[in-house]
N, C-alpha and C positions, 0 to 999 in steps of 0.2 A: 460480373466477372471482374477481378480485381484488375488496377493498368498493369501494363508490364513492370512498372518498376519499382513494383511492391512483391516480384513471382522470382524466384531462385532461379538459375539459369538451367535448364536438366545436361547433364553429365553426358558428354558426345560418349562415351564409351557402355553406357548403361541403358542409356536413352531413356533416364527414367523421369516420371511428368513432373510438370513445375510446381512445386509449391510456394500458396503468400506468405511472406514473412511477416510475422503479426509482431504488430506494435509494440510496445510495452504497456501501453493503457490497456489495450485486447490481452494480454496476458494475464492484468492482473484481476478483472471480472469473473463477476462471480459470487457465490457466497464462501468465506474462509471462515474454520472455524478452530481454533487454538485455546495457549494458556499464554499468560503472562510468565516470564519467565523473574525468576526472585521475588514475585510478586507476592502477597500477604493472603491470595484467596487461590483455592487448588481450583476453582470453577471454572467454567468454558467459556470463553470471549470469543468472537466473533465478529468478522471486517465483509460488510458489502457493500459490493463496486459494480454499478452500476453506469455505463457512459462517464460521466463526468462527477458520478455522484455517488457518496459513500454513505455509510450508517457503520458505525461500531458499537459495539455492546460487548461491555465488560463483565467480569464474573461476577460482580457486584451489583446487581439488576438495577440500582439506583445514580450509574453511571453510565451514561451512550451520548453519544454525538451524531448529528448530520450534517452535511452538508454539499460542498461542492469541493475538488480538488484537480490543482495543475502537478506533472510533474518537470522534475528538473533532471534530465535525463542527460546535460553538459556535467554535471558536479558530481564527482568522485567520493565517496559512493550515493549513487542515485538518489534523489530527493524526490518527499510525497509532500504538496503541501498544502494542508487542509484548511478551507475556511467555514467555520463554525455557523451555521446557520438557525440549530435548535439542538438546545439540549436542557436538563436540567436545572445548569445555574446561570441564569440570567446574564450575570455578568460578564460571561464568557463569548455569549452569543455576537458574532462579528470578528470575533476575533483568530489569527491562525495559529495552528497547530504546527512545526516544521517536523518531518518525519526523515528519518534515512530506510531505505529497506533495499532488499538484496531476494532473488529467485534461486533457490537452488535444490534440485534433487525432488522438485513437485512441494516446496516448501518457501512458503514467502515467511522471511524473518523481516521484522520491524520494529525501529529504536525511534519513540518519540520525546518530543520535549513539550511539557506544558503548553496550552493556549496563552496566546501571548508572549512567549519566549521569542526573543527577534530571531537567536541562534539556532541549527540544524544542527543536532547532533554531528562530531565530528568521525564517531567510529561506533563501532556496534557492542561497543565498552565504556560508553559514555556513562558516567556519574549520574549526570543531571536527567536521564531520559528512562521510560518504561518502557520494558523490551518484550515481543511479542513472537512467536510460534505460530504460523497456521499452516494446514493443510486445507484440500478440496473436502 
C-alpha cells in the first residue's frame, strides 16, 4: 500500500477513494512507439522505460541506444537525461544524451540533443535536437 503522502486526499463531499499519485518516472514506463518528427525516415521508433532504464530504437534499425537515465523534473520544461551505456558507435558509449520531453493527451513528445552535447534542448523548437512522437 502506497504511504499516505504519495494518496490524493478523497473529496469530503463525494467520499470518493484515494488515489497514488504516480511519479513522473511511473508515468513514463513502458514500451512507446512513435516517429521522428521532420525526420528523413517515415519508420517507427520506439522508447523503453523501464525503472531507471531505457532502450530507443530508431526507424533506422542501425541506430538504438541503452542505457540508464535521471530526470530533471526542477527545469522548465522537464528534462530526460540519458547516459549511453551500449549502442552502435563506440564512441558515444558513456556519454549523455540531454533530452526535454513534455506528456500530453496520452502522448509523450521528446526533443533531444546529440550524445555529448552539454546543452538540453531549450524548447520543443530547438534547431540543434531530434524531435520525437510517441504513443502506448
Amino acid at each position: 500500500m502506497p504511504a499516505k503522502s504519495a494518496m490524493k486526499p478523497a473529496s469530503a463531499a463525494g467520499a470518493a477513494p484515494a488515489v497514488p499519485n504516480k511519479a513522473p518516472a511511473d508515468s513514463l514506463q513502458g514500451t512507446w512507439r512513435g516517429k521522428e518528427l521532420g525526420g528523413d525516415n517515415d519508420g517507427v521508433a520506439s522508447l523503453k522505460v523501464e525503472g531507471n532504464r531505457f532502450e530507443f530504437r530508431s526507424a533506422d534499425e542501425k541506430e538504438w541506444y541503452k542505457g540508464t537515465f535521471t530526470l530533471r523534473e526542477d527545469a522548465d520544461p522537464r528534462q530526460f537525461v540519458a547516459l549511453i551505456a551500449d549502442c552502435p558507435s563506440q564512441e558515444l558509449i558513456g556519454k549523455t544524451s540531454k533530452a526535454i520531453y513534455r506528456m500530453r493527451d496520452g502522448k509523450l513528445m521528446l526533443a533531444a540533443r546529440a550524445p555529448g552535447n552539454e546543452d538540453a534542448p531549450a524548447d520543443f523548437n530547438d534547431s540543434e535536437s531530434r524531435k520525437f512522437e510517441f504513443t502506448r
